[in-house]
N, C-alpha and C positions, 0 to 999 in steps of 0.2 A: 457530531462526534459522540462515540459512547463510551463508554469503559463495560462494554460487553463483548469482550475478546473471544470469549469463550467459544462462541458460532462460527467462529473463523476455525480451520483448521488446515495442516500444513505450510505456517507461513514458510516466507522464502526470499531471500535478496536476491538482487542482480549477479549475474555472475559475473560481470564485472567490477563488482564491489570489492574488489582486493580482501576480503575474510574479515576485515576490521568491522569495529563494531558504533561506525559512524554513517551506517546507512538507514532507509527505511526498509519495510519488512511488506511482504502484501500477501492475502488471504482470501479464500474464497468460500464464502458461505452456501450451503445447498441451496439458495434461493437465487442463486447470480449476484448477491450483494460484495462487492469487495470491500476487505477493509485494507488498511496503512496505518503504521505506528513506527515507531522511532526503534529502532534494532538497542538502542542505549539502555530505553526506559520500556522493557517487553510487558511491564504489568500497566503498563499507563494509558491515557487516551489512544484510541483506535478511532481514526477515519473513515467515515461510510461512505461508499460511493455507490449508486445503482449500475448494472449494468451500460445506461446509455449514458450516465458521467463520466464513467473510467474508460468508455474509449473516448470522448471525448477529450476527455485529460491526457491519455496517450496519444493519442493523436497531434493534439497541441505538442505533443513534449518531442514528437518527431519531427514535427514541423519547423520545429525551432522559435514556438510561439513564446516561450517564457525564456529564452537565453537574453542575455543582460548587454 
């Protein structure tokens, strides 16, 4: 986790996030690194992911590997 947002640029929600401001945000840095931060708290910790975590993580999330 950093709180160096800055590298990130154009974050962006889901577009199925109905406009509200209770989603995450995600970004992509020139180097492949993606970040995630809380759409609530835009100045606050940002999540790092390398390229080969965040599709791992997508992947999971399509799989339905974290549904409850």
């Amino acid at each position: 986790m950093t709180m160096h947002a800055e590298k990130f640029t154009n974050w962006r929600k889901s577009s199925r996030s109905g406009g509200g401001d209770n989603c995450v945000e995600v970004a992509f840095a020139p180097n492949g690194t993606v970040g995630m931060r809380d759409s609530k708290d835009r100045t606050g910790p940002v999540l790092e992911f390398s390229p080969d975590e965040w599709v791992a993580f997508t992947g999971g999330v399509r799989d339905g590997e974290f549904d409850a």
